[in-house]
Residue frames as a rotation matrix with the C-alpha (Angstrom) as fourth column:
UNK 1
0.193 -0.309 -0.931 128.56
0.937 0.341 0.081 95.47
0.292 -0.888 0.355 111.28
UNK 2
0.640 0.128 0.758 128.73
0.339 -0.932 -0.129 98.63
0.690 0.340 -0.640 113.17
UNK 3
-0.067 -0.837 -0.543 131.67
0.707 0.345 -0.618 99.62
0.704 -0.425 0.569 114.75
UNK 4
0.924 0.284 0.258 131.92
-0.001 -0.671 0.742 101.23
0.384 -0.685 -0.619 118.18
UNK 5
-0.068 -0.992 0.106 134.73
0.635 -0.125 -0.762 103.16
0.769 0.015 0.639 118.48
UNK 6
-0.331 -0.353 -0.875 135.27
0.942 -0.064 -0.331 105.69
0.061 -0.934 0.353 121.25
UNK 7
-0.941 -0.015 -0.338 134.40
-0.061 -0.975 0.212 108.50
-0.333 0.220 0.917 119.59
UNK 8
-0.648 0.757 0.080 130.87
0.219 0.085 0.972 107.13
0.729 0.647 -0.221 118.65
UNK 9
-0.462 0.727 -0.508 129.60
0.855 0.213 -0.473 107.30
-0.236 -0.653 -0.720 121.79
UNK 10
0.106 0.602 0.791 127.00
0.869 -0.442 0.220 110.15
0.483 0.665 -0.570 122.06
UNK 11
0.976 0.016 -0.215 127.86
0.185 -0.578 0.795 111.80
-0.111 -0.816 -0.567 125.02
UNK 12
0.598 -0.733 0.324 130.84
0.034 -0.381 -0.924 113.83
0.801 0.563 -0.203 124.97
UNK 13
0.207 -0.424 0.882 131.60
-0.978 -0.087 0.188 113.79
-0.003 -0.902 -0.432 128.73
UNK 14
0.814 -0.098 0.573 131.38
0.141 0.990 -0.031 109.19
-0.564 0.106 0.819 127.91
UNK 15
0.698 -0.641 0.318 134.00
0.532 0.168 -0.830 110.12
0.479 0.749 0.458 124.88
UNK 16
-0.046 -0.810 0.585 136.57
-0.457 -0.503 -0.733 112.21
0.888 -0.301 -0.347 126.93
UNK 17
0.563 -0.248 0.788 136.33
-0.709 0.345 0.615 110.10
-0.424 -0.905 0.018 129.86
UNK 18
0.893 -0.276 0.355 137.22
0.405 0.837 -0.368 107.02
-0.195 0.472 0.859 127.01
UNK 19
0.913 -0.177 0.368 139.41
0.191 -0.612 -0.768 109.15
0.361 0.771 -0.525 125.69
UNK 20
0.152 -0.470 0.870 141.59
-0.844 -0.519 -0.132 110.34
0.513 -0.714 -0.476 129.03
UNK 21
0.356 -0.096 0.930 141.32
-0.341 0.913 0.225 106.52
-0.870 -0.397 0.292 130.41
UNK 22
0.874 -0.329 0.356 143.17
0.441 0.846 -0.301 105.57
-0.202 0.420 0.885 127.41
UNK 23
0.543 -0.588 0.599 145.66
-0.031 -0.727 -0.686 107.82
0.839 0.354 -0.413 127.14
UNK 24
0.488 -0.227 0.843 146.48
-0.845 -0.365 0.391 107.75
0.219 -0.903 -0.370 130.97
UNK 25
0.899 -0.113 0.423 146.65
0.031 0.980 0.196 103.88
-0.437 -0.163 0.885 130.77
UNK 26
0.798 -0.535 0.277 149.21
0.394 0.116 -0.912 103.95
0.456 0.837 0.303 127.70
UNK 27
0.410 -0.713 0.569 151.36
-0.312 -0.696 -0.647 106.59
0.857 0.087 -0.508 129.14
UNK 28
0.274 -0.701 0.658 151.85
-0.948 -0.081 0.308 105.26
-0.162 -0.708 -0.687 132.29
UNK 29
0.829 -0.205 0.521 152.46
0.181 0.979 0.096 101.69
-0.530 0.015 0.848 131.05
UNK 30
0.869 -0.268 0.416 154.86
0.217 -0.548 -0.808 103.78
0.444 0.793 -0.418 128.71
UNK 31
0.501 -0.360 0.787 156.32
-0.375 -0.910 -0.178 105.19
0.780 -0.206 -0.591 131.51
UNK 32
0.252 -0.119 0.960 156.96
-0.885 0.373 0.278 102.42
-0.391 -0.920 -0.012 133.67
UNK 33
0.319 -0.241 -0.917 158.33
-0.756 0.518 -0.399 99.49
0.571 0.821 -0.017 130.93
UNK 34
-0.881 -0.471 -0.037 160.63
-0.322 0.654 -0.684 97.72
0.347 -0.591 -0.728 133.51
UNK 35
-0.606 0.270 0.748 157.79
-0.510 0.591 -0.625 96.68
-0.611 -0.760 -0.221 135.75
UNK 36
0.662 0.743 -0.093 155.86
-0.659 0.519 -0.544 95.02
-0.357 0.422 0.834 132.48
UNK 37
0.443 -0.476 -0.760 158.56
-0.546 0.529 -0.649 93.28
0.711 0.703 -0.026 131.23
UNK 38
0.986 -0.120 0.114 160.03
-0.075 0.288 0.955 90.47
-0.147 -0.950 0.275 133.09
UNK 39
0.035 -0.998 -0.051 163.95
0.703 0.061 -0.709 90.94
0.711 -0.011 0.704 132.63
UNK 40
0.222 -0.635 0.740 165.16
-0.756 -0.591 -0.281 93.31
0.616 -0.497 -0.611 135.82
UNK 41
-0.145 -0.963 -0.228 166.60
-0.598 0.268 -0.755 92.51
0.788 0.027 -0.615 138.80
UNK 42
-0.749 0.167 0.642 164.40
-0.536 0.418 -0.734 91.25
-0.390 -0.893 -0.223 141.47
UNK 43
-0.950 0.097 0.297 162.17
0.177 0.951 0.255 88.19
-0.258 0.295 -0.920 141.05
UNK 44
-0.282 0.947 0.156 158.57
-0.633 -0.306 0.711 88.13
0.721 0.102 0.686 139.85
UNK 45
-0.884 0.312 0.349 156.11
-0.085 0.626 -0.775 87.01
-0.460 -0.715 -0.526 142.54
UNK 46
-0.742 0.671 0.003 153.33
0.374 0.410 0.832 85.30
0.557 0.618 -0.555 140.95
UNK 47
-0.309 0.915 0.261 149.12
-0.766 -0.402 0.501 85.94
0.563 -0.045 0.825 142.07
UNK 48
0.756 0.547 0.359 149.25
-0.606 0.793 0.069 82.12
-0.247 -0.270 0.931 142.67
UNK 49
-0.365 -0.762 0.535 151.37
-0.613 0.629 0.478 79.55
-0.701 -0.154 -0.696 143.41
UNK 50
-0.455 0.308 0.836 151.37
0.428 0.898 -0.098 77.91
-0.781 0.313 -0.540 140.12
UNK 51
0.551 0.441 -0.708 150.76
-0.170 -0.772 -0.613 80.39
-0.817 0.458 -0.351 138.13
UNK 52
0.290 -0.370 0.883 151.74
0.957 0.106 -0.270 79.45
0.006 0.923 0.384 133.99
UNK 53
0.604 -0.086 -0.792 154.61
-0.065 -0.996 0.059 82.84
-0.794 0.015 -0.607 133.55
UNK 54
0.741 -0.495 0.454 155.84
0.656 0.388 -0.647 82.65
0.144 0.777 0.612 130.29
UNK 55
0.208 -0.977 -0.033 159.39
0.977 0.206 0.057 83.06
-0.049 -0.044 0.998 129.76
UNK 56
0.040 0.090 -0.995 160.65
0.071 -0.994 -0.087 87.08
-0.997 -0.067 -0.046 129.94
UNK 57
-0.899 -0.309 0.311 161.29
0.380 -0.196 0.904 86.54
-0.218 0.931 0.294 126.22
UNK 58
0.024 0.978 0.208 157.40
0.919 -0.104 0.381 86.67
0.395 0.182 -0.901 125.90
UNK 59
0.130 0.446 -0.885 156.98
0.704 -0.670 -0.235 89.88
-0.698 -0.593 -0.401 128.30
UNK 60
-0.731 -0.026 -0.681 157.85
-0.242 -0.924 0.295 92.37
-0.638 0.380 0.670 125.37
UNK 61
-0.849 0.514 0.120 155.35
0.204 0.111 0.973 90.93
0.487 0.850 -0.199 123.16
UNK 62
-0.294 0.717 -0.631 152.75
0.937 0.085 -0.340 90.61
-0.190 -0.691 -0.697 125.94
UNK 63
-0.157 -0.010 -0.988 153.26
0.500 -0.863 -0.071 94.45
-0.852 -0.504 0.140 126.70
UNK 64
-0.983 -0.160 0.086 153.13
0.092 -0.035 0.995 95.07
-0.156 0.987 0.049 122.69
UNK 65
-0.652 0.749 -0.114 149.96
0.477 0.523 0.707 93.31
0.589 0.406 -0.698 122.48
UNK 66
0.014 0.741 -0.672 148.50
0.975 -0.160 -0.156 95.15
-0.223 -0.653 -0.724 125.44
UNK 67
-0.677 -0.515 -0.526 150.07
0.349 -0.853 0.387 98.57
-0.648 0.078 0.757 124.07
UNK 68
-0.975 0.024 -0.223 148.29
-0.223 -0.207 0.953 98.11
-0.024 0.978 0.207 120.65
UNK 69
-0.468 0.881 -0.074 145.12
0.884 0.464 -0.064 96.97
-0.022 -0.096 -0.995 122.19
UNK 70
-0.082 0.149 -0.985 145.11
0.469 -0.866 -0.170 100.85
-0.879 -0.476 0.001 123.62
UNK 71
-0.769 -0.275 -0.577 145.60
-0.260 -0.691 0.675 101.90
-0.584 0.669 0.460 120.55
UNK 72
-0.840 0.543 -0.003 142.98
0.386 0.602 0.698 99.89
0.381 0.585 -0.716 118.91
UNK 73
-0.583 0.653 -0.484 140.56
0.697 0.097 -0.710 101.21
-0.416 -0.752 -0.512 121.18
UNK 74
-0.604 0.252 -0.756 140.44
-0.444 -0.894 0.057 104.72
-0.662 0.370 0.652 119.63
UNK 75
-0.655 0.418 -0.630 138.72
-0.744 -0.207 0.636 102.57
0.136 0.884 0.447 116.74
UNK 76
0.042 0.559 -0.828 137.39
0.073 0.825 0.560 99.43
0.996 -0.084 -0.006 118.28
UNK 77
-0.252 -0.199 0.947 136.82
-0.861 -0.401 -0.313 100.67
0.442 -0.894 -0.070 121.76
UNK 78
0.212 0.475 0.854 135.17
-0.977 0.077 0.199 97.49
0.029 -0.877 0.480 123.23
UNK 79
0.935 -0.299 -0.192 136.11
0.284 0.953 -0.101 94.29
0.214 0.040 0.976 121.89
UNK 80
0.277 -0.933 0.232 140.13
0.036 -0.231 -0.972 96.39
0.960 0.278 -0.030 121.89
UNK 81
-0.451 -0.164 0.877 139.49
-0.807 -0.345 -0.480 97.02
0.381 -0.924 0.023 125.83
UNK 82
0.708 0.365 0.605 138.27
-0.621 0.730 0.286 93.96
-0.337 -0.577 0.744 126.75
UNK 83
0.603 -0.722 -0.340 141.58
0.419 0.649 -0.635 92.20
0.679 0.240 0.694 125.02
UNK 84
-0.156 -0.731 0.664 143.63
-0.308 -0.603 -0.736 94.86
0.938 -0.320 -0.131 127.13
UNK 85
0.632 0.388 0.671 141.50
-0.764 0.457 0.455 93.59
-0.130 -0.800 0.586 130.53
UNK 86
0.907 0.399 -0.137 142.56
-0.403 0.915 -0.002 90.35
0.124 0.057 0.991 129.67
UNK 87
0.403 -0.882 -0.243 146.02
0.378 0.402 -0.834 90.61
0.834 0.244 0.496 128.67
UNK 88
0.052 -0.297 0.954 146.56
-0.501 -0.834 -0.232 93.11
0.864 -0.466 -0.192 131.59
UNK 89
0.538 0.484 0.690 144.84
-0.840 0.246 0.483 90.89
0.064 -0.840 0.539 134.21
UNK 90
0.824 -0.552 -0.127 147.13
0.479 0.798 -0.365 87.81
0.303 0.240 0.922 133.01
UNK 91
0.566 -0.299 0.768 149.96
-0.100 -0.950 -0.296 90.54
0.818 0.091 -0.568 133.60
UNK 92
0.242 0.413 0.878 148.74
-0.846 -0.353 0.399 91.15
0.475 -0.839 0.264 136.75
UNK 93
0.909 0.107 0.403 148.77
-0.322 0.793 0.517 87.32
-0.264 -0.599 0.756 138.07
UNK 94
0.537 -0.785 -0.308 152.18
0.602 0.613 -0.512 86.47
0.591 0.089 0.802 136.90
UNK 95
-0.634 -0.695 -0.339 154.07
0.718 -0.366 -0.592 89.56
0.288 -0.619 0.731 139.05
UNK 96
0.507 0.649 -0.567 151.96
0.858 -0.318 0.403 91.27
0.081 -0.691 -0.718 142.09
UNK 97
-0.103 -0.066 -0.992 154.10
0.471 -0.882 0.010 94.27
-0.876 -0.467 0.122 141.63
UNK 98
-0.830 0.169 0.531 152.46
0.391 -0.503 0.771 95.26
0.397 0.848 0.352 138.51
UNK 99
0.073 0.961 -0.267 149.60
0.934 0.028 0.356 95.82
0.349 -0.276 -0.896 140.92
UNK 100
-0.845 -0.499 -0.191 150.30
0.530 -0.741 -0.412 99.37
0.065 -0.450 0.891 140.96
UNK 101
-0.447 0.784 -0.432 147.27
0.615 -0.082 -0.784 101.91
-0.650 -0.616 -0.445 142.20
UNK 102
-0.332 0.178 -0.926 147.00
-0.601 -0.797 0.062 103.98
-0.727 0.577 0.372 138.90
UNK 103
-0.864 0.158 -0.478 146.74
-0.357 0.478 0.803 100.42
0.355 0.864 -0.356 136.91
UNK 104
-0.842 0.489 -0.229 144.26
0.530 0.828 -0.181 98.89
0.101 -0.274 -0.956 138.88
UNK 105
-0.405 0.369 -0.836 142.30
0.255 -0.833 -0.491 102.13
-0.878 -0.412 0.244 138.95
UNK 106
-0.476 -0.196 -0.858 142.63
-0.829 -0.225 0.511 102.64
-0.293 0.955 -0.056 135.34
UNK 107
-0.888 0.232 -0.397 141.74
-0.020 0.842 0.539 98.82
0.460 0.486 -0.743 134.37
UNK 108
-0.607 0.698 -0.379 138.65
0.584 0.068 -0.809 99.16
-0.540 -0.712 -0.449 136.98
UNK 109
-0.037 0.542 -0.839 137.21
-0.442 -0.762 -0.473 102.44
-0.896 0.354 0.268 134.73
UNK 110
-0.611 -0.181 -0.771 137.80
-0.788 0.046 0.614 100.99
-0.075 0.982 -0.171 131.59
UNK 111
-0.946 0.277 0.167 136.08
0.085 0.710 -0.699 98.08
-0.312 -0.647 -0.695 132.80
UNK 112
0.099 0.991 -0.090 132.72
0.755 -0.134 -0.641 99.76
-0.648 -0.005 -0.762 133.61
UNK 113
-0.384 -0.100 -0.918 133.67
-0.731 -0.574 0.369 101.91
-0.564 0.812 0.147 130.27
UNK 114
-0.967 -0.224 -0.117 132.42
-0.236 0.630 0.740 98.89
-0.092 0.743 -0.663 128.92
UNK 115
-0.439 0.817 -0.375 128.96
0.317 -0.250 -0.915 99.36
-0.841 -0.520 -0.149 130.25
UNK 116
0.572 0.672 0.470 125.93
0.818 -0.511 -0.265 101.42
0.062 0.536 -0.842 128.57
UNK 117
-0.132 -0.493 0.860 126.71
0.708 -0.654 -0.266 104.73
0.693 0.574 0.435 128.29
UNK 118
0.292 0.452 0.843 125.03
-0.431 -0.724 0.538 106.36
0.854 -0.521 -0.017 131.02
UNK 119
0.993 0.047 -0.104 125.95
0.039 0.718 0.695 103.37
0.107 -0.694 0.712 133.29
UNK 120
0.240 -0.914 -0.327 129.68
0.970 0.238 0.046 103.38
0.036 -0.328 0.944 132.73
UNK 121
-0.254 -0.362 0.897 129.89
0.158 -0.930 -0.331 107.36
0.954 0.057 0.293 133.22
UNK 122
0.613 0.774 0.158 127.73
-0.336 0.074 0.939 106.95
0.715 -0.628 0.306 136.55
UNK 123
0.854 -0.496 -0.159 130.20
0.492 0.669 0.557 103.88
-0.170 -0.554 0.815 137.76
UNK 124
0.110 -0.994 -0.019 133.12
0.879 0.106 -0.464 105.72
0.463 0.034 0.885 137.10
UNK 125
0.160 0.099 0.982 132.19
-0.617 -0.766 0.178 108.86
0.770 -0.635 -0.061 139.02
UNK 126
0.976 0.206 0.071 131.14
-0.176 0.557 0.811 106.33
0.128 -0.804 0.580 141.80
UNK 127
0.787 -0.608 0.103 134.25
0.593 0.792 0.144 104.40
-0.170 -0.052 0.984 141.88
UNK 128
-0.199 -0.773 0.602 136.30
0.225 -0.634 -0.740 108.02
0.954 -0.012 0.300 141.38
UNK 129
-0.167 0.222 0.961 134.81
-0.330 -0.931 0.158 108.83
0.929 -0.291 0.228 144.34
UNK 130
0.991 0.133 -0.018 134.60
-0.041 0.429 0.903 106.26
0.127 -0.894 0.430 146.31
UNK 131
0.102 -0.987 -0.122 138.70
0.854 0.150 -0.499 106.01
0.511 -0.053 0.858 145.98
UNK 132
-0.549 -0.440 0.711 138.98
-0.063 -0.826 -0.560 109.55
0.833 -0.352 0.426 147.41
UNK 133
0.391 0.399 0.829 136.48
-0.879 -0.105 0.465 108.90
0.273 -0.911 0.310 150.49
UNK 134
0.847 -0.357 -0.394 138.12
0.405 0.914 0.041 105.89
0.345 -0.194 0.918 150.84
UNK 135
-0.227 -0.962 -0.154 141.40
0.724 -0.061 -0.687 107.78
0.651 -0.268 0.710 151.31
UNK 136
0.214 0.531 0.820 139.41
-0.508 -0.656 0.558 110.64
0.834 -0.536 0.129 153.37
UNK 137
0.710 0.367 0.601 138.62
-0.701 0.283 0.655 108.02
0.071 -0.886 0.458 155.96
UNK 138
0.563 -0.409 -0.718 142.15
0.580 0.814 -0.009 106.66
0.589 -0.412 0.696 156.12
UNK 139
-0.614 -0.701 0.363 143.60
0.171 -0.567 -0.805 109.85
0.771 -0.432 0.468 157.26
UNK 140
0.437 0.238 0.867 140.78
-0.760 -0.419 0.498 110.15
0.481 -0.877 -0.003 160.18
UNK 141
0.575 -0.089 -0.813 142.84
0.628 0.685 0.369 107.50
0.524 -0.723 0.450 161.92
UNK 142
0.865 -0.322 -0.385 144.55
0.374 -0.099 0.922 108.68
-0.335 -0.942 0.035 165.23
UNK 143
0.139 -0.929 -0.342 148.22
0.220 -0.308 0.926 108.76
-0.966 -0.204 0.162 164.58
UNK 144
0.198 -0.674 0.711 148.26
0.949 0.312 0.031 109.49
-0.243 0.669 0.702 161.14
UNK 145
0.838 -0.205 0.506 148.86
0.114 -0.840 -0.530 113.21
0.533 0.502 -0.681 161.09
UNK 146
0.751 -0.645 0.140 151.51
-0.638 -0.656 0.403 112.68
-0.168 -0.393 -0.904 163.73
UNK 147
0.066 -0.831 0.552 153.79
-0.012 0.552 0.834 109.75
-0.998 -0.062 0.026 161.87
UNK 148
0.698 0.555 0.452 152.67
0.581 -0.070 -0.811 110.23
-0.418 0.829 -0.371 158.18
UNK 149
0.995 0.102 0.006 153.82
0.102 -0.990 -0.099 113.27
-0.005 0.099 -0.995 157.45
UNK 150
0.398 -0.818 0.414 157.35
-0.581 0.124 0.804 112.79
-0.710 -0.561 -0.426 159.45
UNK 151
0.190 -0.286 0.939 157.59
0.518 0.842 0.152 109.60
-0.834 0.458 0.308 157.49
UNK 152
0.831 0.554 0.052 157.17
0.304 -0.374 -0.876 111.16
-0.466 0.744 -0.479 154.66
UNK 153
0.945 -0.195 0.263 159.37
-0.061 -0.894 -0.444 113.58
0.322 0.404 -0.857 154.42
UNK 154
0.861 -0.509 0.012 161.72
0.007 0.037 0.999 112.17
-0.509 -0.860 0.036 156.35
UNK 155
0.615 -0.600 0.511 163.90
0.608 0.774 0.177 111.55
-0.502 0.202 0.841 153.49
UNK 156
0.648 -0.147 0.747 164.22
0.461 -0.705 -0.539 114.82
0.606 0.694 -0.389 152.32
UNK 157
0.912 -0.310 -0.266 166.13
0.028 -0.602 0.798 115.79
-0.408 -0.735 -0.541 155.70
UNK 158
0.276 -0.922 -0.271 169.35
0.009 -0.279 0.960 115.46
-0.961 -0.268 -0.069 154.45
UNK 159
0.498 0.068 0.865 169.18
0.863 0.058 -0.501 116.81
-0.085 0.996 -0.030 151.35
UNK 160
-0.284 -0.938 -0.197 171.20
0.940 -0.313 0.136 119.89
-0.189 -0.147 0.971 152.65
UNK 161
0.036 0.469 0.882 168.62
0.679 -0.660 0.323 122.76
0.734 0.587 -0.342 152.29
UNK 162
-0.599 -0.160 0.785 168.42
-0.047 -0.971 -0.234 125.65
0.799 -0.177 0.574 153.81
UNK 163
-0.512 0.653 -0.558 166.13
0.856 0.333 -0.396 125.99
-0.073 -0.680 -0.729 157.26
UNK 164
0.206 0.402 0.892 164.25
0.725 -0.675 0.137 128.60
0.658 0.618 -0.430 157.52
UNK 165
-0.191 -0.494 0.849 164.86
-0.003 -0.864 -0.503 132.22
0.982 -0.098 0.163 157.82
């Protein structure tokens, strides 16, 4: 049986993309615990009414099991990332605010990391790139350079800094 770990691939630009999409995943799921686990303080909102959410006791194992998939990857890169899809996407349908834009990004590349080699280096340019023209052509709307911005920042006004000189 021949294993296909991340580091087998042949292409080195296919193994540091594997490489950097698992690492990025890990840390920010690392970095963001509360929103995998279901103990805090506001409610989960299911994907679907009806949605099987297993008790919060379950949510550290869940998040375990999806942790150690990442890790598994480094040696079993495809059958370990396709358990991590799975457990992620299950995740995902018990509380819609795990549906943050770095995971769903992240679980998208890994995804077509599951491809050929040339194919999932291709689709993940594509699909980097369509996310930034995608965000290109929300800022050509009308008002958004004159409420954006404002918004934005708005919260920093009364932080008590200095104006300028």
């Amino acid at each position: 049986m021949k294993v296909c770990d991340m580091f087998s691939a042949t292409d080195f630009r296919v193994r540091n993309t594997r490489a950097a999409l698992v690492a990025a995943t890990m840390f920010g799921m690392l970095f963001s615990i509360p929103l995998w686990l279901g103990t805090r303080q506001y409610p989960l909102v299911p994907l679907f009414p009806g949605t099987l959410v297993l008790p919060s006791s379950c949510g550290p194992w869940l998040l375990g099991l999806a942790l150690f998939s990442l890790v598994a990857a480094i040696r079993f890169f495809r059958p370990a990332t396709a358990f991590f899809l799975v457990v992620t996407l299950y995740l995902y349908g018990c509380d819609q605010n795990r549906g943050q834009p770095w995971i769903y990004l992240y679980w998208v590349m890994l995804l077509l990391n599951l491809l050929p080699e040339g194919a999932a280096l291709a689709s993940c340019r594509m699909a980097l790139s369509l996310v930034y023209f995608w965000a290109g052509v929300q800022k050509l709307n009308g008002a958004f350079f004159s409420s954006v911005p404002s918004w934005f920042v708005q919260p920093a006004a009364d932080w008590g800094w200095p104006g300028p000189p």
